[in-house]
N, CA and C atoms as a LAMMPS dump frame, in Angstrom:
ITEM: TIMESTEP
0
ITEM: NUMBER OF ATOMS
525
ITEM: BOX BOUNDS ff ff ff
-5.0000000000000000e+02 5.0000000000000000e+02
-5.0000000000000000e+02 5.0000000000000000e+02
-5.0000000000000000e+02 5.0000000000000000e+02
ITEM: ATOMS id mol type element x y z
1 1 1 N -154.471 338.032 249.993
2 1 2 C -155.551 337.403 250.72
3 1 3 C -156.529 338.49 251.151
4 2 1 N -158.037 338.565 251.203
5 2 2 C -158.718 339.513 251.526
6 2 3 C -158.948 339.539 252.732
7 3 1 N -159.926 340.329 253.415
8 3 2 C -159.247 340.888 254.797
9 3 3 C -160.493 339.946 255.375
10 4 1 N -161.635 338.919 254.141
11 4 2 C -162.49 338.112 254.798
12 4 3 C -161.75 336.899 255.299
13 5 1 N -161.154 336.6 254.128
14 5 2 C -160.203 334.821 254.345
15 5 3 C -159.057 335.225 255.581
16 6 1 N -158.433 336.112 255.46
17 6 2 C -158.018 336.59 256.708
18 6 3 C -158.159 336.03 258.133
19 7 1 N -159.696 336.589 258.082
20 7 2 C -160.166 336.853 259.628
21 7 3 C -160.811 335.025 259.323
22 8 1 N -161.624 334.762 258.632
23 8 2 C -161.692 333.192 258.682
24 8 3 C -160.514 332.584 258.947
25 9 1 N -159.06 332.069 258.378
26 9 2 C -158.301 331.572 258.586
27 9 3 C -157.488 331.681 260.401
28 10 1 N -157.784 333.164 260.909
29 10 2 C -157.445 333.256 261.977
30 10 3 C -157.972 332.819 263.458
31 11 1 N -159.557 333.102 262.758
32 11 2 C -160.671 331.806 263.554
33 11 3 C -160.249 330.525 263.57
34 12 1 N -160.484 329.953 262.716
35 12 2 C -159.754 328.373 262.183
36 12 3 C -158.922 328.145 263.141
37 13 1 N -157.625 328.779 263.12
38 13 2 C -156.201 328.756 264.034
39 13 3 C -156.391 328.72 265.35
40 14 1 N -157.435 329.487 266.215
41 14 2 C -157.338 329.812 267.455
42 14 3 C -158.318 328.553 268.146
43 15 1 N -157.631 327.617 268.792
44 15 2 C -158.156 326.73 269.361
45 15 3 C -157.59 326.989 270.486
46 16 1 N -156.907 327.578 271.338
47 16 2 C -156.393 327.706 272.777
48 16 3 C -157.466 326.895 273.439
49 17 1 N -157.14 326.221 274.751
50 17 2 C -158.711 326.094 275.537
51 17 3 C -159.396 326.971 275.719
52 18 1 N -158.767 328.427 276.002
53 18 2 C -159.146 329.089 276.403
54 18 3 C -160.632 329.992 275.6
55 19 1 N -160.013 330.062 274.305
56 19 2 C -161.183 329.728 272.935
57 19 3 C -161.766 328.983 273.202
58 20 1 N -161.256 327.324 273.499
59 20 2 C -162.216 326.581 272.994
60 20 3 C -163.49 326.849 274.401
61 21 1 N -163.277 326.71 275.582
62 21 2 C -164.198 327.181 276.931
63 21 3 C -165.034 328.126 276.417
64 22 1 N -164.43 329.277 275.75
65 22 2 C -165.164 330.462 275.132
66 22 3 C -166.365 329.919 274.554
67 23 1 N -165.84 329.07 273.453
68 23 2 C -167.386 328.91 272.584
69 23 3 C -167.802 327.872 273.489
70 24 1 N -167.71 327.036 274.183
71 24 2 C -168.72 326.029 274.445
72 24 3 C -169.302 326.862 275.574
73 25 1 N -169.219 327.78 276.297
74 25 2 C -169.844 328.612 277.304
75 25 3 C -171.176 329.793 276.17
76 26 1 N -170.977 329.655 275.163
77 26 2 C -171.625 330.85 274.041
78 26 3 C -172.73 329.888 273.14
79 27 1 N -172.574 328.816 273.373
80 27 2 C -173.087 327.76 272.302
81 27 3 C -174.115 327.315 273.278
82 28 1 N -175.531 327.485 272.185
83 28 2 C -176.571 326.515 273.137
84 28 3 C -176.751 325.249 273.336
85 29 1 N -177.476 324.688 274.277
86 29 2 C -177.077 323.295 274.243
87 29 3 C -178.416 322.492 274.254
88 30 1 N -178.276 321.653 272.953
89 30 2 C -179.483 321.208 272.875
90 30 3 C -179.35 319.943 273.755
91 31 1 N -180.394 319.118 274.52
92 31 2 C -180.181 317.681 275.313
93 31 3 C -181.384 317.467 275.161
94 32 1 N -181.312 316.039 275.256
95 32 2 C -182.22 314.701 275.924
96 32 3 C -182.656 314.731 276.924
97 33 1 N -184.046 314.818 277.232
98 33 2 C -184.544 314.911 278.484
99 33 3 C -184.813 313.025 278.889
100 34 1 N -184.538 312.8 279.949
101 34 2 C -184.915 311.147 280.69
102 34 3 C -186.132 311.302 280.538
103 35 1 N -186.873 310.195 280.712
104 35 2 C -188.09 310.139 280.707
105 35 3 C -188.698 310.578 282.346
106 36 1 N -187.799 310.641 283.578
107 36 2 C -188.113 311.024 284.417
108 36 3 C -188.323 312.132 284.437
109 37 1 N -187.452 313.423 283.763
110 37 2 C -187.281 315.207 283.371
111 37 3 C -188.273 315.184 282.586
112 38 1 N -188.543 314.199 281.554
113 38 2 C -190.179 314.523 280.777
114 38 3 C -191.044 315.026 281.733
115 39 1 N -191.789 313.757 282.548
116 39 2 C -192.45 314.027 283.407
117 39 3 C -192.3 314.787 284.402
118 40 1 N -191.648 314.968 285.093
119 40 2 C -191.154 316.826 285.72
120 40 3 C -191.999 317.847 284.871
121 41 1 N -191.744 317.594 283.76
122 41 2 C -191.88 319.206 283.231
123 41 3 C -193.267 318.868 283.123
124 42 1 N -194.113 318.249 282.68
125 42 2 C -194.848 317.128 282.413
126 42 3 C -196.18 318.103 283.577
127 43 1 N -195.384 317.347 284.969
128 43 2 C -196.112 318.099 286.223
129 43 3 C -196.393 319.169 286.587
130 44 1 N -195.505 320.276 285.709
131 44 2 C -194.954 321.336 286.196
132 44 3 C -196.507 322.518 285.183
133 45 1 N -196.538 322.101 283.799
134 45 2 C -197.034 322.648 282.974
135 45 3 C -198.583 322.327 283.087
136 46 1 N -199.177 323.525 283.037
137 46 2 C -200.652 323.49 283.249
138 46 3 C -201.469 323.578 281.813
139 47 1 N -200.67 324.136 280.62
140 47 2 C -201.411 323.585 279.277
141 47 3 C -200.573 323.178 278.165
142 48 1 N -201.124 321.957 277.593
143 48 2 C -200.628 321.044 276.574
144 48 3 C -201.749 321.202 275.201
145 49 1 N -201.002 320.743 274.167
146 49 2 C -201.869 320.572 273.169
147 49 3 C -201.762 318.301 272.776
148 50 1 N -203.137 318.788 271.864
149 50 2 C -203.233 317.328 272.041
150 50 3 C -203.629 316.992 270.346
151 51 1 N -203.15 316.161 269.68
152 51 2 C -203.04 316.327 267.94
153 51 3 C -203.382 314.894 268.057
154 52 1 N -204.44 314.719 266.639
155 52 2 C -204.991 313.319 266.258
156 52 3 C -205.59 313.801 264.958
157 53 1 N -205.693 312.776 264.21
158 53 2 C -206.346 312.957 262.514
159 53 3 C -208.006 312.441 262.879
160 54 1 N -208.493 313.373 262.023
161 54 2 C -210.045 313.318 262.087
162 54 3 C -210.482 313.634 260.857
163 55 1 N -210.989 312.454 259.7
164 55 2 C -211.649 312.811 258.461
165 55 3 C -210.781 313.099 257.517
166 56 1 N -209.254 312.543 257.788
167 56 2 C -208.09 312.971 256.965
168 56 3 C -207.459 314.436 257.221
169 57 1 N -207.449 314.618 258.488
170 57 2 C -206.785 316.27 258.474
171 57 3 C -206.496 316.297 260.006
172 58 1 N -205.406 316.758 260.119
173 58 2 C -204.69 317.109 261.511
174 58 3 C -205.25 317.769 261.975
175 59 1 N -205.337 317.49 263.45
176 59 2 C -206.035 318.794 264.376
177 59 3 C -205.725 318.677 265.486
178 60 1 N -205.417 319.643 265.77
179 60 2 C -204.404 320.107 267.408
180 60 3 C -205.535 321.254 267.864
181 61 1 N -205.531 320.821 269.191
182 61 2 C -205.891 321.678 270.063
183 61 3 C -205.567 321.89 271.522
184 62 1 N -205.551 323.077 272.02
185 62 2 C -204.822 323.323 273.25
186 62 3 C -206.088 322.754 274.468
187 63 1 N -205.005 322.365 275.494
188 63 2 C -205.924 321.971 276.474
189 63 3 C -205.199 321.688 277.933
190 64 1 N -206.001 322.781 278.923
191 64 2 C -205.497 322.491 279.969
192 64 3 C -205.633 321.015 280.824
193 65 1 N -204.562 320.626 281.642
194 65 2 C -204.274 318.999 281.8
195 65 3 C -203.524 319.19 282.82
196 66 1 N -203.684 317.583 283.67
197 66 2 C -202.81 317.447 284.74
198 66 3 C -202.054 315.875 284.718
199 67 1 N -201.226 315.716 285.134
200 67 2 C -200.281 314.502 285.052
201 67 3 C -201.262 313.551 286.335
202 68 1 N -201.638 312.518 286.315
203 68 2 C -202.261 311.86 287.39
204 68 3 C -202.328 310.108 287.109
205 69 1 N -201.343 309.603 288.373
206 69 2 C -201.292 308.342 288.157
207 69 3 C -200.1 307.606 286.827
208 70 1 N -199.489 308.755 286.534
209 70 2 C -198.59 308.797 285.17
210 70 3 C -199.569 308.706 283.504
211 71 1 N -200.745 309.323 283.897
212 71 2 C -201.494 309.504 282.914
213 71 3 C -201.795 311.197 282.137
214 72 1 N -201.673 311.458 281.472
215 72 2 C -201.9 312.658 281.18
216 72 3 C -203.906 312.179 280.818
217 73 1 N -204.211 313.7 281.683
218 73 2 C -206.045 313.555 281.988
219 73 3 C -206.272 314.973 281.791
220 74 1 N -207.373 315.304 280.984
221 74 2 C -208.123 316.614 280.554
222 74 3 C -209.301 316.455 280.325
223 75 1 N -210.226 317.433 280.853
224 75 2 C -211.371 317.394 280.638
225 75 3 C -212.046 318.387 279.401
226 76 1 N -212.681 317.853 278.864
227 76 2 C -213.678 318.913 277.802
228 76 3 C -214.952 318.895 278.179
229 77 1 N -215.502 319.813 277.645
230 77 2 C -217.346 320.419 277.209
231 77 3 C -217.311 319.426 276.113
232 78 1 N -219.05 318.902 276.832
233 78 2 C -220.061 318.349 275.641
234 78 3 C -220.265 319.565 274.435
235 79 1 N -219.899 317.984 273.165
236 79 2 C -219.977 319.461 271.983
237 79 3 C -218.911 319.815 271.466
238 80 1 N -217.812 319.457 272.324
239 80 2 C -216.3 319.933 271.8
240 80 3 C -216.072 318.456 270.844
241 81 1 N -214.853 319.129 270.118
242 81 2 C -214.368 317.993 269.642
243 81 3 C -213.946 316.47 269.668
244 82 1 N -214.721 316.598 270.881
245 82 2 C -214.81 314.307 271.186
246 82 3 C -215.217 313.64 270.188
247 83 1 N -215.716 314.133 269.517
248 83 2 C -215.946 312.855 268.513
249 83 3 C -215.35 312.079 267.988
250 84 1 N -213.903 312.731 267.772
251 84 2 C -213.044 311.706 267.022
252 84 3 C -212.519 310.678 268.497
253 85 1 N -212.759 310.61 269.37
254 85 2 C -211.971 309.889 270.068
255 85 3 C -213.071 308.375 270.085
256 86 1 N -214.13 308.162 269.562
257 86 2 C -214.766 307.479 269.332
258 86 3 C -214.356 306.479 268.475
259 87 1 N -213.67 306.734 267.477
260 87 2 C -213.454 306.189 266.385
261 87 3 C -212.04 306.022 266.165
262 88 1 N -211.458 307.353 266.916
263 88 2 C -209.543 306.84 267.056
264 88 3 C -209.156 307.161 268.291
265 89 1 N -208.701 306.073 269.088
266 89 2 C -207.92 306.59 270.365
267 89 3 C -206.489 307.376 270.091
268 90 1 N -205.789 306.766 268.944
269 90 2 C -204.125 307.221 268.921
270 90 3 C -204.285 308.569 268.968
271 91 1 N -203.026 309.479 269.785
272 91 2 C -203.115 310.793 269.97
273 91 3 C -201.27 311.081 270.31
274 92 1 N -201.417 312.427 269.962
275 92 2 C -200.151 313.024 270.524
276 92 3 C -200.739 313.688 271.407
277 93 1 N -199.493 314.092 272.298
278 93 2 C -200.156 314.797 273.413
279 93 3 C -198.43 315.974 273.029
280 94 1 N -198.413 317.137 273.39
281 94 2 C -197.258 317.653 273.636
282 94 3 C -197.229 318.943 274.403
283 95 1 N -196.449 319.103 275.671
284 95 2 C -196.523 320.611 276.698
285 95 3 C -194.865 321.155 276.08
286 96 1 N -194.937 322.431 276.426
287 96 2 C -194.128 323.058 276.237
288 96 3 C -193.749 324.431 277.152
289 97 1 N -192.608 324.989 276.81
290 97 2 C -192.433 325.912 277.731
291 97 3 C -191.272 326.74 276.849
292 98 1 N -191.447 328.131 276.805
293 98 2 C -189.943 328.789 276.244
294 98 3 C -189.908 329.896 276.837
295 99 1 N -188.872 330.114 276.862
296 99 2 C -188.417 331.65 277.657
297 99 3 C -187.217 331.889 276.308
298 100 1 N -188.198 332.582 275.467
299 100 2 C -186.992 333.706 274.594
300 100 3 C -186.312 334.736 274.719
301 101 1 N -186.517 335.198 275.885
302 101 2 C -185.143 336.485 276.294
303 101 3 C -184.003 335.287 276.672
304 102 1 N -184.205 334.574 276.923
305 102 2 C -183.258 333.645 277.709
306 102 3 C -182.553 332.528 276.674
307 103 1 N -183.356 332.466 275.47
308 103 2 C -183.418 331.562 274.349
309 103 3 C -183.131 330.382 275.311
310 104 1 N -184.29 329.75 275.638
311 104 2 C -184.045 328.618 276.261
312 104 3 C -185.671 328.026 276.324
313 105 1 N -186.113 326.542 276.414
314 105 2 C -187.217 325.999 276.307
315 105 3 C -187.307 324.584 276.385
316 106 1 N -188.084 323.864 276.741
317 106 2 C -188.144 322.874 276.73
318 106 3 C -189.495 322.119 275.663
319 107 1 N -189.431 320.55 274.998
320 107 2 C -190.891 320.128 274.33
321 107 3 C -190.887 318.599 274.817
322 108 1 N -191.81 318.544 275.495
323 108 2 C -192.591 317.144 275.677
324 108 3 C -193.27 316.231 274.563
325 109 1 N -193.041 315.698 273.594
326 109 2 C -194.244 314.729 273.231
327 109 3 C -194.252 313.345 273.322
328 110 1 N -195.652 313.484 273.701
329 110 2 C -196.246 312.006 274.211
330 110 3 C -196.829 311.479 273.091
331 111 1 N -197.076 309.865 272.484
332 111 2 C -198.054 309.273 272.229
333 111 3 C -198.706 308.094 272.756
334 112 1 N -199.776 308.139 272.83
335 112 2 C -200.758 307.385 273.333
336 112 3 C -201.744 307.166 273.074
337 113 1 N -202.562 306.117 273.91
338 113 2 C -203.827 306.051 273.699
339 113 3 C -205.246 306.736 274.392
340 114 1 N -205.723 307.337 273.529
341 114 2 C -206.834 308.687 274.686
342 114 3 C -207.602 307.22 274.537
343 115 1 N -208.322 307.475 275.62
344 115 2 C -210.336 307.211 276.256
345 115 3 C -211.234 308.127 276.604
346 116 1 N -212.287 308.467 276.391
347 116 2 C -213.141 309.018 277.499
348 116 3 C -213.059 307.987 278.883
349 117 1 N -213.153 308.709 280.127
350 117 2 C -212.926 308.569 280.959
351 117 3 C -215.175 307.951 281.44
352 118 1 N -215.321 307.101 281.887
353 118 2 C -216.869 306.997 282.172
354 118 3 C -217.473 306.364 283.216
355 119 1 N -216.351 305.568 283.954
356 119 2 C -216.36 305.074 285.234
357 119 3 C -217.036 305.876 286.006
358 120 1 N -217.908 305.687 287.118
359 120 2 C -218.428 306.485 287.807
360 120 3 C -217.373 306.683 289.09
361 121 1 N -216.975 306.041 289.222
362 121 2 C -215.87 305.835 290.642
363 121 3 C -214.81 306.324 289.923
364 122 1 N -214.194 306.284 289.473
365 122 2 C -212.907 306.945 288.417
366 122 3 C -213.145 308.442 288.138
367 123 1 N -214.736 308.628 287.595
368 123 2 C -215.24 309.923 287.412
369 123 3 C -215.125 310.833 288.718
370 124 1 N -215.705 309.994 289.836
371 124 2 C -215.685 310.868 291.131
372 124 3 C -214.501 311.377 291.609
373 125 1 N -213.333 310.171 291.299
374 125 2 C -211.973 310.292 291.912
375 125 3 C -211.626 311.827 290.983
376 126 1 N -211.303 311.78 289.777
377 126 2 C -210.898 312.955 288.845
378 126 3 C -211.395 314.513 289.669
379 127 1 N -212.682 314.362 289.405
380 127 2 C -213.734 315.666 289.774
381 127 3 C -213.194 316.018 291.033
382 128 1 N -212.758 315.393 292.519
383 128 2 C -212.087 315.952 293.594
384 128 3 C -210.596 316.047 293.084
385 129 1 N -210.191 315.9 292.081
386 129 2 C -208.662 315.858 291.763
387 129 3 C -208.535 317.304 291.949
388 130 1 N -206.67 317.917 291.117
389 130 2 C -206.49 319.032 291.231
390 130 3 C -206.825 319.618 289.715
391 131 1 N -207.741 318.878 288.729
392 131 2 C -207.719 319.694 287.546
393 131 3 C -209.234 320.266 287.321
394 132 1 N -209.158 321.402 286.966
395 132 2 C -210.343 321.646 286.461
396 132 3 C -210.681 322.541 285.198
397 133 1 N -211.934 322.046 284.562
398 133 2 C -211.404 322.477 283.089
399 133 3 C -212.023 324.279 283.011
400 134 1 N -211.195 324.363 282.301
401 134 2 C -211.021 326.168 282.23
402 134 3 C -212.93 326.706 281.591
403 135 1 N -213.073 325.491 280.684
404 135 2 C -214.394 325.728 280.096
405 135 3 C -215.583 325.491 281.155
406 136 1 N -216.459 326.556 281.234
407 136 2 C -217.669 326.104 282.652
408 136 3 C -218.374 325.302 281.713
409 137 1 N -219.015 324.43 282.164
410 137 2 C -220.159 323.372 281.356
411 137 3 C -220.321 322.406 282.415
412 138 1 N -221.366 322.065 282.111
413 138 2 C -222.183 320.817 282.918
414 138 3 C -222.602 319.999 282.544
415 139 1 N -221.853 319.786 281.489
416 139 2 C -221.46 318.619 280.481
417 139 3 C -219.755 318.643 280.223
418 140 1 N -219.215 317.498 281.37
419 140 2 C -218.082 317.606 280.965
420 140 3 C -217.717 316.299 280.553
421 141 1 N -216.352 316.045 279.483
422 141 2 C -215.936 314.463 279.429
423 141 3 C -215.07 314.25 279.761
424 142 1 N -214.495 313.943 280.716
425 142 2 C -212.873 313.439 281.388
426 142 3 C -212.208 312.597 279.931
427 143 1 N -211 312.759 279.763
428 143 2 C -210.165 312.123 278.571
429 143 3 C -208.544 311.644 279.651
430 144 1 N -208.795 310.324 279.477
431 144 2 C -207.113 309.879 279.397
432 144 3 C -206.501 309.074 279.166
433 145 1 N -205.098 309.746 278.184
434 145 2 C -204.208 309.359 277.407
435 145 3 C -203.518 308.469 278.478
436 146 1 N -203.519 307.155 278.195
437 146 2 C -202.311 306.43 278.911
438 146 3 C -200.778 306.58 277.934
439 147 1 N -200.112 306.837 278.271
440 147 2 C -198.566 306.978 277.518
441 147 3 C -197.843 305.997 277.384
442 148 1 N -197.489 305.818 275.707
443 148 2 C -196.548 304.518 275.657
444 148 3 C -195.285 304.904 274.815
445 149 1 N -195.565 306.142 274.552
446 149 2 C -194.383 306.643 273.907
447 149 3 C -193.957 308.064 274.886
448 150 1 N -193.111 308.833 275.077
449 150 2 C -192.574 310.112 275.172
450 150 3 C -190.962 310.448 275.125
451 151 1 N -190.704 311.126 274.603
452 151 2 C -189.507 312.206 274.093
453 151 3 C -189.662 313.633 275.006
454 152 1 N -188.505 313.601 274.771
455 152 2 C -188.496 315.572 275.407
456 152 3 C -187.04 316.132 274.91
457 153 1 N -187.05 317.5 274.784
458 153 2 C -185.881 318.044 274.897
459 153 3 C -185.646 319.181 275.379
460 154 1 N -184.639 319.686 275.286
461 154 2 C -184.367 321.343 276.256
462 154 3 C -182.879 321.849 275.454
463 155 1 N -183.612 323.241 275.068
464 155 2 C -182.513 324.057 274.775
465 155 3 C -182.105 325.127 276.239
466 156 1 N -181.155 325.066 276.397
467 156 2 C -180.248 325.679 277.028
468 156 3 C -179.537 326.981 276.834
469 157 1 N -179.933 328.213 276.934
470 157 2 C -179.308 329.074 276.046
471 157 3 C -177.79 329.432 276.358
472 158 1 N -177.324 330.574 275.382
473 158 2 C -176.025 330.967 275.161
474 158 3 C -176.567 332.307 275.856
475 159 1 N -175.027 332.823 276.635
476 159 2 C -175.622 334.259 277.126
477 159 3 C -176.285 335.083 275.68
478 160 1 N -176.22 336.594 276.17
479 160 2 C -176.885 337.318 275.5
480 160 3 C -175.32 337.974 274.611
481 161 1 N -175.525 337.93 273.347
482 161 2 C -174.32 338.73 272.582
483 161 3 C -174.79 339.923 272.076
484 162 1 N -173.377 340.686 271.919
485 162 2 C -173.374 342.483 271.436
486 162 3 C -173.229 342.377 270.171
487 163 1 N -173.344 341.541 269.324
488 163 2 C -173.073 341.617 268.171
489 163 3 C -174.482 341.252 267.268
490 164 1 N -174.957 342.563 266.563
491 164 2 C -175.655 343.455 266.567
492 164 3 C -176.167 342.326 265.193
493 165 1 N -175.534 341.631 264.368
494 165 2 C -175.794 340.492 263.313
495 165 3 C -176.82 339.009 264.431
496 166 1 N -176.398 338.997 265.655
497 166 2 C -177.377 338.055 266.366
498 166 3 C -179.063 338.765 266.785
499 167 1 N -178.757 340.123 266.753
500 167 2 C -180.18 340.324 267.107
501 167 3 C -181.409 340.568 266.376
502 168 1 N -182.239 339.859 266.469
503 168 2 C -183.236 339.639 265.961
504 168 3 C -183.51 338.333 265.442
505 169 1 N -182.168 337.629 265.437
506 169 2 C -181.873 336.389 265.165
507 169 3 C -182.81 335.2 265.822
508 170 1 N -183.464 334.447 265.176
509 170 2 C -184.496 333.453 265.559
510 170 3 C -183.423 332.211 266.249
511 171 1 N -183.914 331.901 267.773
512 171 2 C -182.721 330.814 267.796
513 171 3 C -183.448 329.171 267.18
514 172 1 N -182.408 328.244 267.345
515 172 2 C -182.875 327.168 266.812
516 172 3 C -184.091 326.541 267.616
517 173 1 N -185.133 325.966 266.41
518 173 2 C -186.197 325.606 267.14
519 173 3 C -185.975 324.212 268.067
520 174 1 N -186.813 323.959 268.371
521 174 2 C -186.919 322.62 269.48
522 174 3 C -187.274 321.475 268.745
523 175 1 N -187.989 321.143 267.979
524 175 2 C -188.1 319.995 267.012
525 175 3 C -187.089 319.6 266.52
């Protein structure tokens, strides 16, 4: 027997609890976020990207946003890419967060339906809100996605290992 099948077969064998505690303490853990932990993180995160087809071609773009009323709301500059929301409301919305020393992260995605926002009383309410858009302009368009779909998940990492074959090692993505 070679000294690989060996050491495989001896792995195989060792189920003690004490093994088994071992790996489930070493193993990351992927979960289901509630739709309540969505929104947590949801609140927590100050930029999201927001993906919709325009002219037959995907397009994502990042955009700072705030959770309000259980609506995800962002404002853009006249000139930016609003146009497509004219013609298609459906949108993804998705925030994220990772900490790779830690191999650990969480992904939000939402789908919904965007609007421009045009109410004047709705407009006023937003503008004293807590968001404001990173872009200066004096032309701005309030956008919000009401949510009828969202998912989330969270990796959990495994400590950090000495074994020199894990490093550099990409951990598993979040999708």
């Amino acid at each position: 027997m070679s000294r690989f099948a060996a050491t495989a077969t001896a792995r195989r064998r060792d189920t003690s609890p004490e093994t088994i505690q071992m790996r489930k303490l070493h193993e990351r853990q992927l979960t289901t976020l509630t739709r309540e932990e969505c929104l947590e993180r949801l609140q927590g995160a100050a930029v999201g990207r927001i993906g919709y087809v325009a002219d037959g071609m995907a397009t994502i773009i990042p955009v700072n946003f705030a959770l309000i009323d259980g609506d995800i709301v962002f404002c853009m500059a006249k000139g930016s890419t609003l146009s497509w929301l004219s013609l298609r409301g459906r949108v993804a919305f998705e925030a994220d967060e990772s900490r790779p020393a830690d191999h650990e992260g969480w992904s939000v995605l939402v789908r919904g339906v965007a609007r421009e926002v045009t109410h004047p009383e709705e407009l006023a309410v937003l503008r004293r809100g807590p968001l404001r858009s990173w872009l200066r302009s004096p032309h701005e368009h309030w956008v919000r996605i009401s949510i009828e779909t969202m998912s989330g998940r969270a990796l959990h990492g495994a400590p950090a290992t000495d074994d020199p074959r894990e490093a550099g090692r990409p951990s598993p993505g979040l999708r």
